[in-house]
C-alpha positions as CSV (number, residue, x, y, z in Angstrom):
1,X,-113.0,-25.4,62.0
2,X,-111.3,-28.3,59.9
3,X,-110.4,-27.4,56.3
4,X,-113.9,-29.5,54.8
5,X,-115.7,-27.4,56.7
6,X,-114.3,-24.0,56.6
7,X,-116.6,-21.2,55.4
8,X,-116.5,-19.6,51.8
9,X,-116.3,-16.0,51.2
10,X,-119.4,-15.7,49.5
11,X,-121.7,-18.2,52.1
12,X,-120.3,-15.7,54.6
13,X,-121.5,-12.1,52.7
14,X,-124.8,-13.9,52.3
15,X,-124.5,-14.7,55.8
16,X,-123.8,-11.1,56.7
17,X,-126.8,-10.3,54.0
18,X,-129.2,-12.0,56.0
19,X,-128.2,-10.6,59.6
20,X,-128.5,-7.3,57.4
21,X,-131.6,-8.0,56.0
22,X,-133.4,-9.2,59.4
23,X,-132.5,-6.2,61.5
24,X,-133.7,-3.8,58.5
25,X,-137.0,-5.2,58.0
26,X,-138.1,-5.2,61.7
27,X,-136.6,-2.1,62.4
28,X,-138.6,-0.3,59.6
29,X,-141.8,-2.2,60.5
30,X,-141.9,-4.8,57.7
31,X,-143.1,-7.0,60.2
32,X,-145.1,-9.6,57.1
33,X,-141.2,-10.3,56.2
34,X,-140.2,-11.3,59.5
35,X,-141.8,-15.4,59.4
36,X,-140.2,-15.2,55.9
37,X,-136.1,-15.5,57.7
38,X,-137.1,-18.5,58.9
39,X,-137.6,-22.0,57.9
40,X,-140.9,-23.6,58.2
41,X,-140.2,-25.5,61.5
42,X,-137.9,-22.9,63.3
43,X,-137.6,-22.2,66.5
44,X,-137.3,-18.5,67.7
45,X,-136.7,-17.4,71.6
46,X,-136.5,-14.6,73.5
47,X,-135.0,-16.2,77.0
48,X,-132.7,-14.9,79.6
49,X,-128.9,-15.3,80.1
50,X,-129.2,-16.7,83.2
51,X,-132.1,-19.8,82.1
52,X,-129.8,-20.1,79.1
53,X,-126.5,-20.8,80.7
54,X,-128.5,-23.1,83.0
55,X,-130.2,-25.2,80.7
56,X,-133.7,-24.2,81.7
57,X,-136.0,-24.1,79.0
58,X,-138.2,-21.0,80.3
59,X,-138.3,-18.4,77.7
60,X,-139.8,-14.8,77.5
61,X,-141.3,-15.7,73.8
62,X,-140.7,-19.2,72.2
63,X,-142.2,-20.2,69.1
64,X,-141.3,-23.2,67.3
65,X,-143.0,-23.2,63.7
66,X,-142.7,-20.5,61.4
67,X,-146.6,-20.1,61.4
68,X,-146.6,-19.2,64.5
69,X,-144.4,-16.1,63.9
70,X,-147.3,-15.1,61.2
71,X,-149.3,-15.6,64.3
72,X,-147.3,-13.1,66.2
73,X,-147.5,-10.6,63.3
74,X,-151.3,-10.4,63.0
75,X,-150.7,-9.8,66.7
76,X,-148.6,-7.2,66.4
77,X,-150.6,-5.4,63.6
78,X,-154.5,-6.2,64.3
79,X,-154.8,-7.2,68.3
80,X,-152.0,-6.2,70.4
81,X,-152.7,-1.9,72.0
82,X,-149.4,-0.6,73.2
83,X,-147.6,3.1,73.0
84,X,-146.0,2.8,69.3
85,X,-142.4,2.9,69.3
86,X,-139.3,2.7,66.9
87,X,-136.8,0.2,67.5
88,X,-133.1,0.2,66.1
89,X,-131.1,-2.8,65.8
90,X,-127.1,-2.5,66.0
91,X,-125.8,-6.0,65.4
92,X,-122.2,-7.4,65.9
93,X,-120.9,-9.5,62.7
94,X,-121.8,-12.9,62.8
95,X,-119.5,-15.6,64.4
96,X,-119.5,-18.9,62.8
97,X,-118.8,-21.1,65.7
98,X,-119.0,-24.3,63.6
99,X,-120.5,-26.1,61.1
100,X,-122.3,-29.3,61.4
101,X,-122.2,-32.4,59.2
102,X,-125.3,-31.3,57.3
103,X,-123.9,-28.1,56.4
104,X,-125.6,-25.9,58.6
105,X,-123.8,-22.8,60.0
106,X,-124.1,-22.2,64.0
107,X,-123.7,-18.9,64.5
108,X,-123.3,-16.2,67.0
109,X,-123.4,-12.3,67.4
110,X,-124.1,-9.6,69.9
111,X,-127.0,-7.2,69.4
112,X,-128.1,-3.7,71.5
113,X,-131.7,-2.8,70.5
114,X,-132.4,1.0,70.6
115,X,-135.9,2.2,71.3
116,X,-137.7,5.6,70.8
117,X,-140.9,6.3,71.8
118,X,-142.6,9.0,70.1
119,X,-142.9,11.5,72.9
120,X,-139.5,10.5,74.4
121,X,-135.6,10.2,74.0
122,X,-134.3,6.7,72.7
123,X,-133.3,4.2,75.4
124,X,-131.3,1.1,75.9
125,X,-134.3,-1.5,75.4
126,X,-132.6,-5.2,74.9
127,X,-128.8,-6.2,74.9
128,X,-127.5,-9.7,74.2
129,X,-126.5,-12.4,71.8
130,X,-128.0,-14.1,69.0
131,X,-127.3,-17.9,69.5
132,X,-128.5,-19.0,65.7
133,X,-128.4,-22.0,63.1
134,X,-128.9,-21.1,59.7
135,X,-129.1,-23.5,57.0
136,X,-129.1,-23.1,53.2
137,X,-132.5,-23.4,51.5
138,X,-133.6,-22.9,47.8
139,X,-134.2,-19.4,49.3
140,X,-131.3,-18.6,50.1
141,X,-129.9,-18.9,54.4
142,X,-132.7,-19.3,56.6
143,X,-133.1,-19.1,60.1
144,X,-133.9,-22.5,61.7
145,X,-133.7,-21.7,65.1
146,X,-133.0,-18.0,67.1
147,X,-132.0,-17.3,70.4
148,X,-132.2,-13.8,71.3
149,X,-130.5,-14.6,74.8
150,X,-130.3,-11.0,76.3
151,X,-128.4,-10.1,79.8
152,X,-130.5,-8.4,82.0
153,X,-133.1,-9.9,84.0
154,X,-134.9,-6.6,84.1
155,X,-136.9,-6.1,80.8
156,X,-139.5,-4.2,79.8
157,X,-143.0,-5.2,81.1
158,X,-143.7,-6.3,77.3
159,X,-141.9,-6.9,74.6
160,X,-144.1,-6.5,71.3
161,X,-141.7,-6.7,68.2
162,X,-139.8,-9.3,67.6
163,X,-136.0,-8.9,68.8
């Protein structure tokens, strides 16, 4: 990273702030804050390693507006019938792998998510990286675009919350 674009301590806590902030709200179920990390026109994926590395667009999940995240909430709380579960984010620091001439931060960290069913013991349920660009808004950092890229090919046979 040259000197002009070397990151400040305090874009960096905020940074850390909104990794924070993400993982607690879907974790306790606040999922009518999720859309809100995100920029209007964002792009979120859930994809495999292996389609990522290769430059195949096939994704698990892929939405591209933040609309249709609210989509995916009233999904998640009005239509979708699954076994309820807890999920636990642990979540790497971030790495800022560079930032671009319009100040936005390209960022990466690892991520194991943790899930307990209610009649059960917690499992391993997704391992990966984020592969993330956040930008500076009036709001604060937003997400403009997430890639959950996770390792294994096996996943569960459907993944409801948001990663």
């Amino acid at each position: 990273m040259s000197e002009a674009t070397r990151l400040d301590f305090l874009t960096f806590q905020q940074l850390q702030q909104l990794y924070a902030d993400y993982a607690l709200a879907v974790d306790s179920g606040q999922w009518d804050l999720w859309p809100n990390f995100f920029t209007e026109r964002c792009v979120y994926k859930l994809q495999p390693r292996e389609n990522f590395e290769r430059g195949f667009p096939l994704a698990t999940l892929a939405f591209d507006s933040q609309a249709m995240l609210r989509d995916r909430v009233y999904g998640i709380k009005e239509t979708l019938f699954h076994d309820p579960y807890y999920q636990r984010h642990v979540v790497g620091a971030p790495v800022v792998r560079r930032i671009d001439d319009a100040g936005a931060l390209h960022c990466e960290a690892n991520y194991a998510v943790f899930r307990t069913k209610l009649d059960g013991p917690s499992t391993v349920y997704n391992v990966g990286r984020y592969v993330d660009t956040v930008v500076h808004t009036p709001a604060g950092l937003k997400f403009a675009q997430r890639l959950c890229i996770y390792d294994s090919e096996m996943i569960p046979n459907a993944i409801i919350y948001p990663i």
